[in-house]
TORKOL-4160 file (C-alpha; in steps of 0.2 Angstrom, whole numbers, padded with zeros to 4 digits, m for minus):
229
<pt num="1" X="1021" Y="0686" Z="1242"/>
<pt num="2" X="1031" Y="0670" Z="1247"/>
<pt num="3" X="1030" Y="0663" Z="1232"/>
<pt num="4" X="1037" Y="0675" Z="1222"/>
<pt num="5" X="1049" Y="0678" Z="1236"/>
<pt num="6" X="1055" Y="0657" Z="1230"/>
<pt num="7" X="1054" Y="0665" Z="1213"/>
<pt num="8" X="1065" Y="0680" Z="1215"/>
<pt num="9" X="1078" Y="0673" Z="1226"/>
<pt num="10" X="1089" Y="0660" Z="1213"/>
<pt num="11" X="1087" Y="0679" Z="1203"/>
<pt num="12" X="1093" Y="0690" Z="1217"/>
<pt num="13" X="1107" Y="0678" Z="1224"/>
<pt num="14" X="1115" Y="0678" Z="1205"/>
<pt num="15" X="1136" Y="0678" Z="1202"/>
<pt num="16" X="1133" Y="0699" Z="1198"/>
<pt num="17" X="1123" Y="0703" Z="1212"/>
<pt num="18" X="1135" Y="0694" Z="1225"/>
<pt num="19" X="1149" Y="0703" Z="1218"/>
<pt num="20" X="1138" Y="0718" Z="1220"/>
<pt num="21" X="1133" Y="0712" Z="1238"/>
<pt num="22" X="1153" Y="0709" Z="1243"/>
<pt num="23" X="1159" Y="0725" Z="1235"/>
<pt num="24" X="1144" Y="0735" Z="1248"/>
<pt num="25" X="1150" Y="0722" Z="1264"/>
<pt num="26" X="1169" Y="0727" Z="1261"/>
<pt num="27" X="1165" Y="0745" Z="1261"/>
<pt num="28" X="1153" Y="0745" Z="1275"/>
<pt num="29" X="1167" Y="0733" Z="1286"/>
<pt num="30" X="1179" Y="0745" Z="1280"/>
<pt num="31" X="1170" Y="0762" Z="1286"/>
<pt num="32" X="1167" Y="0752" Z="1304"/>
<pt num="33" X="1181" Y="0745" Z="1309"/>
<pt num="34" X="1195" Y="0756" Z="1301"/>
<pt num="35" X="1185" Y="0773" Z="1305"/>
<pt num="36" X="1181" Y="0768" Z="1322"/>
<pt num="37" X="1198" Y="0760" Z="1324"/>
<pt num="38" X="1206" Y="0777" Z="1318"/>
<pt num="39" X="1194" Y="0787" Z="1330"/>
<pt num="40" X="1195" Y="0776" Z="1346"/>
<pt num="41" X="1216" Y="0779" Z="1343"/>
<pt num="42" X="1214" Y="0799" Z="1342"/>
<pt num="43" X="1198" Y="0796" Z="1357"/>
<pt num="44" X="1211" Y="0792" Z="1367"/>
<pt num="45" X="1224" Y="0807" Z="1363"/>
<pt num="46" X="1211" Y="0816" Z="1368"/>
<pt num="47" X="1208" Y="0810" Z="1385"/>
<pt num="48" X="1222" Y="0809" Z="1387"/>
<pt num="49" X="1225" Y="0829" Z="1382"/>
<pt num="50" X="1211" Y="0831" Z="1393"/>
<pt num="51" X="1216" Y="0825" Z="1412"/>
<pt num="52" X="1228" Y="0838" Z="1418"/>
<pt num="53" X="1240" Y="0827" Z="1429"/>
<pt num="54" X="1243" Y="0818" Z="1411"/>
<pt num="55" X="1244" Y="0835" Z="1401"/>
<pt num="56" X="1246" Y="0851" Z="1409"/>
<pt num="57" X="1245" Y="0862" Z="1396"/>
<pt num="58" X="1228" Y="0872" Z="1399"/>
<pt num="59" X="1224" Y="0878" Z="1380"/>
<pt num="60" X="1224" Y="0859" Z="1372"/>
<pt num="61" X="1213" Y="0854" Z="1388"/>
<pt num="62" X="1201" Y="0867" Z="1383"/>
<pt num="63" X="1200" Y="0865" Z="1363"/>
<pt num="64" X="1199" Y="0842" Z="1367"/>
<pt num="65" X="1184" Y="0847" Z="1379"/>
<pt num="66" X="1177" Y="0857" Z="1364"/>
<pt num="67" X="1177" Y="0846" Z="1352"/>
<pt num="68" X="1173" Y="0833" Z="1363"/>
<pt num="69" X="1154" Y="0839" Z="1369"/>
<pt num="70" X="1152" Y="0847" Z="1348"/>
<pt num="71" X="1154" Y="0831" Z="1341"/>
<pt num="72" X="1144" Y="0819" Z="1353"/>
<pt num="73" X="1130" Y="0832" Z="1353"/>
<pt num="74" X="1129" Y="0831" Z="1335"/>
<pt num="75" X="1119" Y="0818" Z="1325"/>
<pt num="76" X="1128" Y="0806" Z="1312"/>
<pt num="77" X="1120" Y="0812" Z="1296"/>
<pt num="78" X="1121" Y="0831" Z="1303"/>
<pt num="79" X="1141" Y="0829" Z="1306"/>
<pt num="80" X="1140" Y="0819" Z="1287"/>
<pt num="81" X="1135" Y="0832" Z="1279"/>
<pt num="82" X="1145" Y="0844" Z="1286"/>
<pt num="83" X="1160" Y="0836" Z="1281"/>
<pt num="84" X="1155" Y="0832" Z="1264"/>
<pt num="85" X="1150" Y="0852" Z="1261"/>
<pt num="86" X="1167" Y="0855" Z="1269"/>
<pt num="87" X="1174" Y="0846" Z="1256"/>
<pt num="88" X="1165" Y="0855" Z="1244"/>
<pt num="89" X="1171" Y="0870" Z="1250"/>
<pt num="90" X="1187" Y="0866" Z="1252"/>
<pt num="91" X="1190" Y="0863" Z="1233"/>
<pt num="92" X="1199" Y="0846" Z="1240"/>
<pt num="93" X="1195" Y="0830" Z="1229"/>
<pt num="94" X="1189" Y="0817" Z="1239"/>
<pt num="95" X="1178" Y="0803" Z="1236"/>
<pt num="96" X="1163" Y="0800" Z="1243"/>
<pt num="97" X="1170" Y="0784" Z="1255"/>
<pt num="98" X="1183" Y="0795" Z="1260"/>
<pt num="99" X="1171" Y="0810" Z="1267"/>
<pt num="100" X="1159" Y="0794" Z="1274"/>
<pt num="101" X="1176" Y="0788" Z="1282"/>
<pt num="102" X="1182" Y="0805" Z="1290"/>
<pt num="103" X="1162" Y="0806" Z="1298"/>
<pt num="104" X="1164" Y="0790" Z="1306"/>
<pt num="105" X="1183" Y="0794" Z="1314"/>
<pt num="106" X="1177" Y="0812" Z="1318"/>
<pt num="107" X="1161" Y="0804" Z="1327"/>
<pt num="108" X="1172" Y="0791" Z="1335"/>
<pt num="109" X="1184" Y="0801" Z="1341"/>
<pt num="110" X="1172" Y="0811" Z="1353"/>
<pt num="111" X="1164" Y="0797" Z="1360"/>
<pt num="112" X="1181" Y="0786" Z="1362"/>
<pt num="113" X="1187" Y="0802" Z="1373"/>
<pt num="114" X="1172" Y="0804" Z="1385"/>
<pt num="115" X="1175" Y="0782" Z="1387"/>
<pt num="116" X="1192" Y="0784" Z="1390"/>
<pt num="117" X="1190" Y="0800" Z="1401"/>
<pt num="118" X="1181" Y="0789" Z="1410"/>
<pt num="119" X="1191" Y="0776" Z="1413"/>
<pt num="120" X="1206" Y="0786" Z="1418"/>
<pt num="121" X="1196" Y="0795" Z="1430"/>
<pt num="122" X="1192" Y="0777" Z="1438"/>
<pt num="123" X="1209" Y="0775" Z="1445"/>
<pt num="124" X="1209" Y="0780" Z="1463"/>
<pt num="125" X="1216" Y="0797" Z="1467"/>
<pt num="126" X="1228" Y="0786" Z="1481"/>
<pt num="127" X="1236" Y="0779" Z="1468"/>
<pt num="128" X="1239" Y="0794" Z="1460"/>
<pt num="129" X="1247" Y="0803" Z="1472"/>
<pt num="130" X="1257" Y="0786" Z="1477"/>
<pt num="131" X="1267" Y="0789" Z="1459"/>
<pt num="132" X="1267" Y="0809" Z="1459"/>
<pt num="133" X="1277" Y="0803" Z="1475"/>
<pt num="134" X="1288" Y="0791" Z="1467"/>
<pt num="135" X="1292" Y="0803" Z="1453"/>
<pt num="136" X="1285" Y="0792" Z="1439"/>
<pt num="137" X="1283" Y="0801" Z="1425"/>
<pt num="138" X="1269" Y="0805" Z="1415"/>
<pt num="139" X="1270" Y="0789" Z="1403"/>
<pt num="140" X="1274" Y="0777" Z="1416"/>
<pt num="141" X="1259" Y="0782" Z="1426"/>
<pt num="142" X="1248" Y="0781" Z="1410"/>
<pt num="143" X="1254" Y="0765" Z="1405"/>
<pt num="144" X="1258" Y="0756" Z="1424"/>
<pt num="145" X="1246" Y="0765" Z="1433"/>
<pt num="146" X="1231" Y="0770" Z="1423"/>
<pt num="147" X="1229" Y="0759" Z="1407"/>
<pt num="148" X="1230" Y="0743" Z="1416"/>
<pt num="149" X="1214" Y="0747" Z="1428"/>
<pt num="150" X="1205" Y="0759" Z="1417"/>
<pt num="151" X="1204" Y="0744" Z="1402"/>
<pt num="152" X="1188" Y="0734" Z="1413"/>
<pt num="153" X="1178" Y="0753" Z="1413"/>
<pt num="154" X="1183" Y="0757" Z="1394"/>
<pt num="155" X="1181" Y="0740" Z="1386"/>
<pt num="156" X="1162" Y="0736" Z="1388"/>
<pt num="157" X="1155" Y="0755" Z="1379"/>
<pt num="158" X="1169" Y="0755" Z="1369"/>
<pt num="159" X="1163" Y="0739" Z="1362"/>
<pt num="160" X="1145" Y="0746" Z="1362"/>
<pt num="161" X="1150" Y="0762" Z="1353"/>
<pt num="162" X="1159" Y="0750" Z="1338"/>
<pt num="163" X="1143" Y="0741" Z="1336"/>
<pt num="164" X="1135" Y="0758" Z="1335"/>
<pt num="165" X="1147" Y="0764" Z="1320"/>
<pt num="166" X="1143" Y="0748" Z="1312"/>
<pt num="167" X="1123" Y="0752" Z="1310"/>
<pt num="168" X="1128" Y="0770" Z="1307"/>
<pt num="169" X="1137" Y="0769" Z="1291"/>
<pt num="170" X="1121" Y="0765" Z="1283"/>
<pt num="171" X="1117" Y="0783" Z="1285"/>
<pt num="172" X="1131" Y="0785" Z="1273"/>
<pt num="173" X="1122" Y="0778" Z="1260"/>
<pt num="174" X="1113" Y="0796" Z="1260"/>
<pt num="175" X="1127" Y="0805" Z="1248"/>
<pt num="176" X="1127" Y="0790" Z="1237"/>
<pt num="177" X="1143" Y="0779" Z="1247"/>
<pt num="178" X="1142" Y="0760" Z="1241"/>
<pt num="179" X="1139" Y="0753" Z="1256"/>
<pt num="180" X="1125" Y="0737" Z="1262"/>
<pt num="181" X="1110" Y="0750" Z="1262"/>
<pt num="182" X="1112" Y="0757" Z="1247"/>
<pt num="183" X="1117" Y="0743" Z="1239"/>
<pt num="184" X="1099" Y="0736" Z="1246"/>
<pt num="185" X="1091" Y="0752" Z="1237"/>
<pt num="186" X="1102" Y="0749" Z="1222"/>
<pt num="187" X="1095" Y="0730" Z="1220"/>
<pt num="188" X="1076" Y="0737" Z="1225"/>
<pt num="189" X="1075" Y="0749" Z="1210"/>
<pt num="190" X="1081" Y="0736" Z="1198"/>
<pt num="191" X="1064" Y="0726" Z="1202"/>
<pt num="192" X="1069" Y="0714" Z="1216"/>
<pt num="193" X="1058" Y="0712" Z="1232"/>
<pt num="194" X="1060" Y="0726" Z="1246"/>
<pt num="195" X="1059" Y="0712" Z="1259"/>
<pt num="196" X="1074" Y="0699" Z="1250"/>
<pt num="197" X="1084" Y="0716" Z="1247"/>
<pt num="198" X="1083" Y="0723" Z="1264"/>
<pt num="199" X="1080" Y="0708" Z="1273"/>
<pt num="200" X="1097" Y="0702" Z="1267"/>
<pt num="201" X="1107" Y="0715" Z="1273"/>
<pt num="202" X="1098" Y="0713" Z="1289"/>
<pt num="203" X="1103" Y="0697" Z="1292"/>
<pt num="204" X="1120" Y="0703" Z="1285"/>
<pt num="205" X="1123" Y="0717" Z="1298"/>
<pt num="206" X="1116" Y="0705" Z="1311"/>
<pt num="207" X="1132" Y="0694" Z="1308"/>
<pt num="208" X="1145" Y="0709" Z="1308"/>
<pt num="209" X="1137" Y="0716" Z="1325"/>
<pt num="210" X="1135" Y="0700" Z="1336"/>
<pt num="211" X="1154" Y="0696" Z="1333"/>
<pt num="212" X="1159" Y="0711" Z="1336"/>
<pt num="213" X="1148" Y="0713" Z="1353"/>
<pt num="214" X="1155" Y="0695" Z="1359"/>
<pt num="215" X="1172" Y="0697" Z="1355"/>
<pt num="216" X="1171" Y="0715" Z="1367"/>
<pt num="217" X="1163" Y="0703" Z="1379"/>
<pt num="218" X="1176" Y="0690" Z="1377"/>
<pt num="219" X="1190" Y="0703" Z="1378"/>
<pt num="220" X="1184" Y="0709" Z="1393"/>
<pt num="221" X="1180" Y="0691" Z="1402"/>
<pt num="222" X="1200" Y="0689" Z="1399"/>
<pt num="223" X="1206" Y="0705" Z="1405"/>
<pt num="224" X="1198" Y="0702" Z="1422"/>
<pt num="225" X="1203" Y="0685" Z="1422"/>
<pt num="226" X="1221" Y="0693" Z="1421"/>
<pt num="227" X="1217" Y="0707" Z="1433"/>
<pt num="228" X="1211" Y="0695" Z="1446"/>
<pt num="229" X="1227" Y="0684" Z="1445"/>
């Protein structure tokens, strides 16, 4: 098996199939990052539309809690292909990154609302009352008050949950998105080893997660350096 492992691999790491390879990586860093970036941004609307002393009105704290416990209850590939028949349905002409990337922001959102709900729920009721007192208004309290102190709670999960979307987009590959899995499949059916295909992209995703998890850690080492000061 090993020597034709040695065989296959001057084969497998050809010009083409690098190009293939990058082509898959760009995809799936662009489905991570971008998606979650885009969910984590509308997350956070959400908690905030959530908490009633940053937004009052009753109806939109109702419909962000719905969403909200739907979509984290809701497995990845479940929520995938909803949206990819809802596309269907819809007669709208999307391709199939696009409907992969609407999943991952969708997915994103919910659980970036519960981590920021969180987090704004960790600021002491004191301090609360303190600015209801001193008339701030709601934008100075979310961005003086809250956001300063709620960063420490939200940062750790929030990184936690990005490296979750990165593992997750190969669950994309099940409609056919060119991303690192299916590329792996792509390369498999064309003759080369199971274990140089997938073991590559293992060793692929390994690099985009453990950045990403030390740069949350990093991050959040500074912030209560900051804090402390």
């Amino acid at each position: 098996m090993w020597e034709q492992l040695v065989e296959d691999a001057p084969r497998f790491f050809s010009s083409w199939n690098l190009l293939f390879l990058g082509e898959a990586l760009l995809n799936t860093l662009l489905l991570s990052y971008v998606g979650a970036a885009l969910g984590f941004a509308i997350g956070f609307g959400l908690a905030i539309g959530r908490h009633p002393r940053l937004y009052g009105f009753g109806p939109v704290r109702v419909a962000a809690t719905g969403y909200v416990e739907t979509f984290r209850r809701i497995p990845f590939l479940v929520k995938l292909m909803c949206v990819f028949f809802a596309f269907q349905l819809s007669g709208a002409q999307a391709s199939l990154f696009t409907i992969a990337l609407v999943t991952v922001v969708l997915s994103a959102a919910a659980f970036a609302a519960e981590i920021a709900r969180a987090g704004i729920e960790s600021v002491p009721a004191p301090q609360w009352d303190a600015a209801e007192a001193m008339n701030f208004s709601r934008w100075r309290v979310l961005t003086r008050i809250v956001a300063p102190q709620s960063w420490r709670v939200v940062l750790p999960p929030l990184f936690g949950y990005a490296v979750g979307f990165i593992k997750s987009t190969s669950i994309a590959s099940q409609i056919g998105v060119m991303e690192m899995t299916y590329a792996a499949k792509i390369l498999n059916t064309r003759g080369f080893s199971a274990l140089l295909c997938f073991g590559t992209i293992l060793i692929v995703y390994f690099l985009i997660c453990w950045p990403t998890k030390r740069f949350g850690e990093r991050l959040e080492a500074r912030l209560g350096r900051r804090a402390k000061a």
